[in-house]
N, CA, C and O atoms as a Tinker XYZ file with bonds, in Angstrom:
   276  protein
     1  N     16.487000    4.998000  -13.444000    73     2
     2  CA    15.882000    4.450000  -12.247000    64     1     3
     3  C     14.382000    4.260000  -12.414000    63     2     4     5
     4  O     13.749000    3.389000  -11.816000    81     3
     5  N     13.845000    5.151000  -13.284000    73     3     6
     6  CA    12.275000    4.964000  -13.206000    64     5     7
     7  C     11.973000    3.926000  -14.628000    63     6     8     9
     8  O     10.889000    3.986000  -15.208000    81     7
     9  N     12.841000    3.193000  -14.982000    73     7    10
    10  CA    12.650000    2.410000  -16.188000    64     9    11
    11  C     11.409000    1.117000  -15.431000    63    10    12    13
    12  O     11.340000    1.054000  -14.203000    81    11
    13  N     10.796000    0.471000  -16.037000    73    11    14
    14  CA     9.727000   -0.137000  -15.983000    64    13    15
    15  C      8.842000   -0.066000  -14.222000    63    14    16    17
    16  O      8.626000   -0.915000  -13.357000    81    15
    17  N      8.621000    1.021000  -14.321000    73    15    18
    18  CA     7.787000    1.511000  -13.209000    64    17    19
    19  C      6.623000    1.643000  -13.639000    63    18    20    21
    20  O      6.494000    2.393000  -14.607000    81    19
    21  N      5.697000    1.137000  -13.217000    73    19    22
    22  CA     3.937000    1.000000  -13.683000    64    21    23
    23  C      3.157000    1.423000  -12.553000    63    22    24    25
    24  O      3.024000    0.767000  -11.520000    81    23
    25  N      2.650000    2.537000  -12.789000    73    23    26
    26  CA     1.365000    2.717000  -11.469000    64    25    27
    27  C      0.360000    2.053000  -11.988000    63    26    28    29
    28  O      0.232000    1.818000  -13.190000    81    27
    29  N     -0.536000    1.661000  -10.950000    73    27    30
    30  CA    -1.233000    0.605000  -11.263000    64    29    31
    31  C     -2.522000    2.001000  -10.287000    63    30    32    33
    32  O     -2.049000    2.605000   -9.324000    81    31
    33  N     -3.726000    2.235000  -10.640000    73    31    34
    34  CA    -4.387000    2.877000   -9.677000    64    33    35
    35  C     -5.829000    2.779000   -9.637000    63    34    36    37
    36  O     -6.801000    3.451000   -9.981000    81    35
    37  N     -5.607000    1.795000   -9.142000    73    35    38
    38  CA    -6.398000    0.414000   -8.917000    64    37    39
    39  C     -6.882000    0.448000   -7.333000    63    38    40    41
    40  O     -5.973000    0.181000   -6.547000    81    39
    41  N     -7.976000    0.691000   -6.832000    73    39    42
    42  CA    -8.745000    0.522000   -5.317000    64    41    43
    43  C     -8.279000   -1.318000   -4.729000    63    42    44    45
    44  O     -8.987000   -2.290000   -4.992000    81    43
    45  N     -7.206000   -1.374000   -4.074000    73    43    46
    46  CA    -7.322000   -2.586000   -3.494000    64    45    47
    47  C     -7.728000   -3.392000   -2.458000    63    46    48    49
    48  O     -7.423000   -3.182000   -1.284000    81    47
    49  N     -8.666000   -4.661000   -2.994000    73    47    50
    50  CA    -9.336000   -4.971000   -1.634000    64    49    51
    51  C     -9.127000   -6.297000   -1.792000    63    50    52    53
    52  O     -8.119000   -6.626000   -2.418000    81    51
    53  N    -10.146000   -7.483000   -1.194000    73    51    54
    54  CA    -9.531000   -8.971000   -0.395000    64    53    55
    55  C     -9.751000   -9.291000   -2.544000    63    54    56    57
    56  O     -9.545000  -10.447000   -2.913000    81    55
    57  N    -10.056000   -8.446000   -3.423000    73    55    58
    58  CA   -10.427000   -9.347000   -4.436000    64    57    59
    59  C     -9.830000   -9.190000   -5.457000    63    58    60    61
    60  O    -10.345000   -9.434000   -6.548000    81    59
    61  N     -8.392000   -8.667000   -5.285000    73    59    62
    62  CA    -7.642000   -7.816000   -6.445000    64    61    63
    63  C     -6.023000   -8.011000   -5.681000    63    62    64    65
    64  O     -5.069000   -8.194000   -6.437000    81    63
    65  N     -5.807000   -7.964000   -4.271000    73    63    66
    66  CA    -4.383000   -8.049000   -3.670000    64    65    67
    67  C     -3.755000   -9.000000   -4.173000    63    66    68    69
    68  O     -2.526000   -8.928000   -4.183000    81    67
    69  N     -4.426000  -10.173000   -4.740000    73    67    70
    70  CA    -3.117000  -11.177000   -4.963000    64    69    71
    71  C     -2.228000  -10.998000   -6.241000    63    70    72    73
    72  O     -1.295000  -11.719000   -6.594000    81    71
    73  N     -2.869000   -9.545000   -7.038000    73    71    74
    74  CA    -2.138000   -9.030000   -8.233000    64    73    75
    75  C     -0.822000   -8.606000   -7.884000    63    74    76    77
    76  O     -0.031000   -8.292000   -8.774000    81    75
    77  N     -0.481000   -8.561000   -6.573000    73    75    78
    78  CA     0.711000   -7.608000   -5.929000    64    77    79
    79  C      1.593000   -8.988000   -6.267000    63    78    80    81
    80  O      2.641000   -8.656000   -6.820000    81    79
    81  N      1.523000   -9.927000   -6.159000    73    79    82
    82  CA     2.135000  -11.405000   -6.479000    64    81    83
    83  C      3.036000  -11.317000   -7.905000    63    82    84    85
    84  O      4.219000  -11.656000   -7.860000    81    83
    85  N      2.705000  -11.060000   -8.605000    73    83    86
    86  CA     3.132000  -10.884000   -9.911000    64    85    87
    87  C      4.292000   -9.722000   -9.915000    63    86    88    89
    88  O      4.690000   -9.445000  -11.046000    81    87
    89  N      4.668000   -9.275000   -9.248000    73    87    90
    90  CA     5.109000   -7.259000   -9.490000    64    89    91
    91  C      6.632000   -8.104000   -8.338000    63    90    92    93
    92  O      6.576000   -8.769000   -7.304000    81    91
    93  N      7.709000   -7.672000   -9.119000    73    91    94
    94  CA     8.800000   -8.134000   -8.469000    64    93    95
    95  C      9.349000   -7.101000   -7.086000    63    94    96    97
    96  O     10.190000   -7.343000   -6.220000    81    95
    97  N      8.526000   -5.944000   -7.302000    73    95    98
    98  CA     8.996000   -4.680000   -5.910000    64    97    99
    99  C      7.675000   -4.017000   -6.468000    63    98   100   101
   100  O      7.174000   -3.959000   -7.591000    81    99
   101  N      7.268000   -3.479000   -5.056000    73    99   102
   102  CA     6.163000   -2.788000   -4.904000    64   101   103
   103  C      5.983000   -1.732000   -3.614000    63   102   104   105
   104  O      6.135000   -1.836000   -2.397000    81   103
   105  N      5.487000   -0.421000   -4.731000    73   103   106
   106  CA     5.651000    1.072000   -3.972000    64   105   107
   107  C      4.070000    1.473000   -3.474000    63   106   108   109
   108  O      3.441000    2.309000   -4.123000    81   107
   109  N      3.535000    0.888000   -2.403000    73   107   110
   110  CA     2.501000    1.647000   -1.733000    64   109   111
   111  C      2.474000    2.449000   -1.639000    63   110   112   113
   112  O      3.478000    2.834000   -1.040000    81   111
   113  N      1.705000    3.353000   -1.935000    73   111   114
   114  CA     0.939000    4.687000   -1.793000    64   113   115
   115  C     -0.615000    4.729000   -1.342000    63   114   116   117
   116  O     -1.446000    4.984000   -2.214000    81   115
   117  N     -1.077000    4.469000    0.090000    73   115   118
   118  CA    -2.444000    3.672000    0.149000    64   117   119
   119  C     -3.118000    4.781000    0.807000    63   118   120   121
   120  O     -2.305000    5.473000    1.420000    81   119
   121  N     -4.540000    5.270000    0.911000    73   119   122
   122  CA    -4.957000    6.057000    2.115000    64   121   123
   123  C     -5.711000    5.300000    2.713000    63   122   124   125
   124  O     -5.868000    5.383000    3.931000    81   123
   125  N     -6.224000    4.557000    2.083000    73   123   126
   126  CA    -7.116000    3.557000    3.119000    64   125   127
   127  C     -6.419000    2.689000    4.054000    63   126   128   129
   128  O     -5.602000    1.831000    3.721000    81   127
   129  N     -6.849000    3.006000    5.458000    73   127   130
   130  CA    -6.195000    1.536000    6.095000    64   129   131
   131  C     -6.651000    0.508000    5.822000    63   130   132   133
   132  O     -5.746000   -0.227000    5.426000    81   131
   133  N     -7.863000   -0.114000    5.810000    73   131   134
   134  CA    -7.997000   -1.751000    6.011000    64   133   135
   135  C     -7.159000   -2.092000    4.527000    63   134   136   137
   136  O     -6.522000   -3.143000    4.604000    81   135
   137  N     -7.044000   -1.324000    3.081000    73   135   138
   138  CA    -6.474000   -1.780000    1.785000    64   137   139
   139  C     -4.573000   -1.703000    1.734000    63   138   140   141
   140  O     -3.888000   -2.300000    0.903000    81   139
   141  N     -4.027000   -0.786000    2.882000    73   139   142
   142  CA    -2.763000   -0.651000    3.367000    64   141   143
   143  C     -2.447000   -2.019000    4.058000    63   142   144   145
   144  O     -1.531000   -2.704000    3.602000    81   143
   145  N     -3.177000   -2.449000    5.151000    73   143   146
   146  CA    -3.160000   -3.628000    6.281000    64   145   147
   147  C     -2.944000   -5.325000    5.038000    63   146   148   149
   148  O     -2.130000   -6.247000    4.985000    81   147
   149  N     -4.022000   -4.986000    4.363000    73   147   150
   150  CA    -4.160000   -6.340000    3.228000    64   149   151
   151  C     -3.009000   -6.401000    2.990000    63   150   152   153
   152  O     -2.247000   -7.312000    3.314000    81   151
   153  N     -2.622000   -4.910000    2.072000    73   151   154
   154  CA    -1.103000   -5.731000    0.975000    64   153   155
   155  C      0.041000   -5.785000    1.728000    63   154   156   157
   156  O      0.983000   -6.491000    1.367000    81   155
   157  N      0.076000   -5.119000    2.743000    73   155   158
   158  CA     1.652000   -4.739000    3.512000    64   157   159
   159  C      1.505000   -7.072000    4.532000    63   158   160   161
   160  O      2.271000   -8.018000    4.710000    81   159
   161  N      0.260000   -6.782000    4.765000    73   159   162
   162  CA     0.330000   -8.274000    5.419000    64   161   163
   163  C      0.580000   -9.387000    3.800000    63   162   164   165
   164  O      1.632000  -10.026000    3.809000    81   163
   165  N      0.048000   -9.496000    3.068000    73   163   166
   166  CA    -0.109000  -10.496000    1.537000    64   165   167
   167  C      1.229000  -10.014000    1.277000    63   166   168   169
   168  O      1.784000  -11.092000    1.065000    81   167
   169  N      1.880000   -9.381000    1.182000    73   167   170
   170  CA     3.244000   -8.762000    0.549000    64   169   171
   171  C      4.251000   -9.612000    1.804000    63   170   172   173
   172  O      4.771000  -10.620000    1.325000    81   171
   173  N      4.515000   -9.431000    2.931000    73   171   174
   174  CA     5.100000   -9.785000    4.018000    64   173   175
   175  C      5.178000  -11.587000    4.525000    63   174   176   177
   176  O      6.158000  -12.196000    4.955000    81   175
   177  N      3.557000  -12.174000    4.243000    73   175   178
   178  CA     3.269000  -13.282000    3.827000    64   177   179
   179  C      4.220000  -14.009000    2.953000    63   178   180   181
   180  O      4.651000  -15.129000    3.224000    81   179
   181  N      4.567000  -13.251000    1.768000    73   179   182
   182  CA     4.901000  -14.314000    0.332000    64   181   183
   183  C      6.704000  -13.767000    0.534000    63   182   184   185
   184  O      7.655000  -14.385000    0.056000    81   183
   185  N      6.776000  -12.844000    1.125000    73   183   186
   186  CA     8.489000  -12.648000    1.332000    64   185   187
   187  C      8.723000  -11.225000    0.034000    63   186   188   189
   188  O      9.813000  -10.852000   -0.402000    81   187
   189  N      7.637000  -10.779000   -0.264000    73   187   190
   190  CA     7.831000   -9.554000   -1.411000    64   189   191
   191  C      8.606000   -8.338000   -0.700000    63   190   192   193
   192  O      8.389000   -7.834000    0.402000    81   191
   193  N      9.547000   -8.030000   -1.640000    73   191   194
   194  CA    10.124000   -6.622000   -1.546000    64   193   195
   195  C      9.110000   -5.285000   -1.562000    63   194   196   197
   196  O      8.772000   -5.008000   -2.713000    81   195
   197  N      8.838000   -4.852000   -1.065000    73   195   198
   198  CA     7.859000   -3.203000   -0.968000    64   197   199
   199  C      8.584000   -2.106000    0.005000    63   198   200   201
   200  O      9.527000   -2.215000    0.789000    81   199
   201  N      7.657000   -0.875000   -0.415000    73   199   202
   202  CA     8.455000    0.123000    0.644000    64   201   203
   203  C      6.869000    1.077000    0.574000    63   202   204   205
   204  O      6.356000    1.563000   -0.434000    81   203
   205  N      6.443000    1.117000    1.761000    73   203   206
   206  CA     5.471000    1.949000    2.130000    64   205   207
   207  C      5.670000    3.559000    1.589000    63   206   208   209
   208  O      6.385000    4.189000    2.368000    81   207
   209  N      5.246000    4.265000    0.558000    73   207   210
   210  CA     5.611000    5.595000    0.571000    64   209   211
   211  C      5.061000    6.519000    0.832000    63   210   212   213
   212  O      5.495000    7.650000    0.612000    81   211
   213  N      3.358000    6.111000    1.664000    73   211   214
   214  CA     2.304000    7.214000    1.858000    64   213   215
   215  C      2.794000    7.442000    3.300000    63   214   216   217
   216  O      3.569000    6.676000    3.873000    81   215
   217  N      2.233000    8.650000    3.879000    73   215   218
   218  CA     3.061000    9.619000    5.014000    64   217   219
   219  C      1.606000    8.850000    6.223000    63   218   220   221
   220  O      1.828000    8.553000    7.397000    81   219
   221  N      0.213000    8.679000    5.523000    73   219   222
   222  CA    -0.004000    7.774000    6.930000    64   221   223
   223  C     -1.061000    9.051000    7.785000    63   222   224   225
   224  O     -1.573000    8.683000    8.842000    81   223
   225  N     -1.328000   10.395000    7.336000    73   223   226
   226  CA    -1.692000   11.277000    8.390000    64   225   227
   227  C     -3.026000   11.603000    7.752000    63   226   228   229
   228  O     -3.193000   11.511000    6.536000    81   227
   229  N     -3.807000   11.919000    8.449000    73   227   230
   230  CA    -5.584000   12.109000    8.808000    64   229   231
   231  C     -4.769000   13.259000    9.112000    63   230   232   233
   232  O     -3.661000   13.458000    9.610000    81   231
   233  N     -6.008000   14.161000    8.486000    73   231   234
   234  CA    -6.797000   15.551000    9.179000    64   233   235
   235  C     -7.913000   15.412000   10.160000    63   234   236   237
   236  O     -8.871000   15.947000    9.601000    81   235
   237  N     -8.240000   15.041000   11.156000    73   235   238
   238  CA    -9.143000   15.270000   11.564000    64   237   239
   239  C     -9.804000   16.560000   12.707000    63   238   240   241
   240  O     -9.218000   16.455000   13.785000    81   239
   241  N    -10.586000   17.420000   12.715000    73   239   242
   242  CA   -10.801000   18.320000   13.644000    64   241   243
   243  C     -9.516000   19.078000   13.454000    63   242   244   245
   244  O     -9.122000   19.436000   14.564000    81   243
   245  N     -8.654000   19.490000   12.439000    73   243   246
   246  CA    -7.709000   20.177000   12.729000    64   245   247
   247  C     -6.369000   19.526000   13.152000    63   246   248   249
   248  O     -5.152000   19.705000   13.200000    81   247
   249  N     -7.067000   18.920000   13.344000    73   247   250
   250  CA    -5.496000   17.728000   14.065000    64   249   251
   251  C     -5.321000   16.299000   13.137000    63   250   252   253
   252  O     -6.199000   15.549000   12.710000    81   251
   253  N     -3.820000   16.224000   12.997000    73   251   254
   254  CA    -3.408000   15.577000   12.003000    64   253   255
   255  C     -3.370000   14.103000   13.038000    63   254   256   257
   256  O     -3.037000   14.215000   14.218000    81   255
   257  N     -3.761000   12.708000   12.426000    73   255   258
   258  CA    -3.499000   11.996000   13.535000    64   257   259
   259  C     -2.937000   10.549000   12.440000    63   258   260   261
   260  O     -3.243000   10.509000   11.248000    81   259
   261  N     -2.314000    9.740000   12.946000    73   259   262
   262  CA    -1.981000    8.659000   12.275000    64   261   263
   263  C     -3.025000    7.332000   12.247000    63   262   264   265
   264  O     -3.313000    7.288000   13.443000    81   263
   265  N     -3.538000    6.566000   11.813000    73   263   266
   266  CA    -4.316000    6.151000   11.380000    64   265   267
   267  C     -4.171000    4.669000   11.980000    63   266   268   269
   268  O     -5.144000    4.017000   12.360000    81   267
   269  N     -2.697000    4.160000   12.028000    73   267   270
   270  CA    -2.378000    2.752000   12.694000    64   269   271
   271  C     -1.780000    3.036000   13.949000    63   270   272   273
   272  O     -1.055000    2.157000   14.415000    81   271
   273  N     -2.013000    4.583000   14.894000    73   271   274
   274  CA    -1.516000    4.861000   15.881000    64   273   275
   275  C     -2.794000    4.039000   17.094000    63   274   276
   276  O     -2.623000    4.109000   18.312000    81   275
């Protein structure tokens, strides 16, 4: 199952996302929102297969909060 799986770990922003184009399925793992928002929209755009796998939660003040809440 993990046969040609490539992490790529790479900071993505408006000047590097259209690399996601090339990659036939793609496994997000993002903490940044505005670099999550880019590829999940550019990915959704072109009809690409992906699956979000980061959990999405801030620490802040003790309190865990979701970030696109």
């Amino acid at each position: 199952m993990r046969r040609r799986i490539t992490d790529h770990p790479t900071a993505i922003d408006a000047t590097n996302v259209d690399q996601l184009q090339a990659m036939s399925f793609v496994f997000l793992c993002l903490d940044n929102g505005t670099a999550k928002r880019l590829s999940v929209d550019r990915l959704k755009e072109s009809g690409k297969s992906f699956i979000d796998v980061g959990m999405g939660v801030e620490l802040m003040n003790n309190t865990c909060l979701e970030p696109f809440g």
